[in-house]
C-alpha positions in Angstrom: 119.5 18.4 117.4 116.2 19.6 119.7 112.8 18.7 118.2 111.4 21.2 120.8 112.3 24.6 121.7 111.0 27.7 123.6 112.1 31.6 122.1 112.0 34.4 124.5 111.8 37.9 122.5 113.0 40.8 124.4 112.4 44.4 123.0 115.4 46.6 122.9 113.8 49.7 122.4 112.7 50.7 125.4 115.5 51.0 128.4 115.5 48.1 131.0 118.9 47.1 132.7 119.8 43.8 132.8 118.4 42.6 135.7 114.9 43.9 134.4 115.2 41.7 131.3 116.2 38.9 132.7 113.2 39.4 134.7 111.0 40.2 132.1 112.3 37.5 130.2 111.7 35.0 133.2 107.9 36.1 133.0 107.5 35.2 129.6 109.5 31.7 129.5 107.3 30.4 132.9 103.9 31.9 131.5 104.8 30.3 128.1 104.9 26.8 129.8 102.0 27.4 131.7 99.8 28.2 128.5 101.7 25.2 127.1 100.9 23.0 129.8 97.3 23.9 129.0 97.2 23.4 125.1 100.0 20.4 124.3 101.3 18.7 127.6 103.1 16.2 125.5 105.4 19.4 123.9 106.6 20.3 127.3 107.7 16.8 128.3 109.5 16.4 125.4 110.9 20.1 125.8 111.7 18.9 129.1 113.0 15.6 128.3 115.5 17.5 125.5 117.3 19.6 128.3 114.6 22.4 127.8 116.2 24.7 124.9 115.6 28.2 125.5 116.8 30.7 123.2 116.2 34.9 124.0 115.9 36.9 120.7 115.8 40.8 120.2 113.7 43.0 118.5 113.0 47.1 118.0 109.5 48.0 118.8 105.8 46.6 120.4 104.6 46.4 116.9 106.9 43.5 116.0 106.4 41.8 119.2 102.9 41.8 118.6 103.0 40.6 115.2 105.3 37.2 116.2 103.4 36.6 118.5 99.9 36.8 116.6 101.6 34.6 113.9 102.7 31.9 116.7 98.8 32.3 118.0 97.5 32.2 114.6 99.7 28.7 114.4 98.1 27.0 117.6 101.8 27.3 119.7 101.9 28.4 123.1 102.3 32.0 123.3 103.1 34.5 126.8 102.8 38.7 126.5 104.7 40.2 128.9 103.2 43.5 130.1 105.3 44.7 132.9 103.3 46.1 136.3 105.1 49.7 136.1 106.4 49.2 139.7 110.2 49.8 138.7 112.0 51.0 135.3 109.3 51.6 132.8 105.5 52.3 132.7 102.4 50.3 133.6 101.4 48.0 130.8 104.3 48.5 128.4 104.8 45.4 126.2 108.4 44.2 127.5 108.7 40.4 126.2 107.1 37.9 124.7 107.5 33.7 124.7 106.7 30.9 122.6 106.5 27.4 123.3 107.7 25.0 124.0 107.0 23.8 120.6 108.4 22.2 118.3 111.9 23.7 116.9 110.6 24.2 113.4 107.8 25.4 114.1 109.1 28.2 116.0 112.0 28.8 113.4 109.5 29.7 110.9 108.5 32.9 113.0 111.4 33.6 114.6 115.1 32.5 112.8 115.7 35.8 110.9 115.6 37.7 114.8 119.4 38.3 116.6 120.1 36.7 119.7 119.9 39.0 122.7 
């Protein structure tokens, strides 16, 4: 089992093709270690040491982005917004992903187990 994990959560609202999100979703799980790097150093080498679980979620709308990831703020874990640039498929600024961790597994759980995998 993996002490540590990171969870990448993609919105499905708004219309990216794959490539996009697997873009977007590349943003959010390097920005995540590099706030991570910054707060708990000793979560990423474990994360690291584990094989580096990554898991990408889903979810409907900016609103509940936002709100996991002012929960996993409000809980000290390492947190990345993804606001995309606007340069290809959707609009300057809109909200597109989100990451956090690496952190500890159960930590994460707690704000993110009831979402579906991507």
């Amino acid at each position: 089992m993996f002490k540590y994990k990171q969870v990448i959560v993609v919105r499905t609202d708004i219309r990216m093709s794959k490539g996009k999100i697997a873009a977007q979703a590349a943003h959010a799980a390097v920005q995540a270690v590099i706030e991570a790097l910054k707060k708990r150093p000793e979560w990423v080498q474990e994360w690291l040491s584990e094989g580096a679980k990554k898991v990408v979620l889903r979810c409907e709308s900016e609103e509940e982005l936002l709100r996991y990831a002012n929960e996993a703020m409000k809980k000290g874990l390492p947190v990345a917004i993804i606001r995309d640039a606007g340069l290809t498929e959707v609009p300057p600024g809109t909200l597109t992903a989100i990451a956090i961790g690496p952190a500890p597994s159960e930590s994460v759980d707690k704000i993110t187990s009831h979402l579906k995998l991507l």
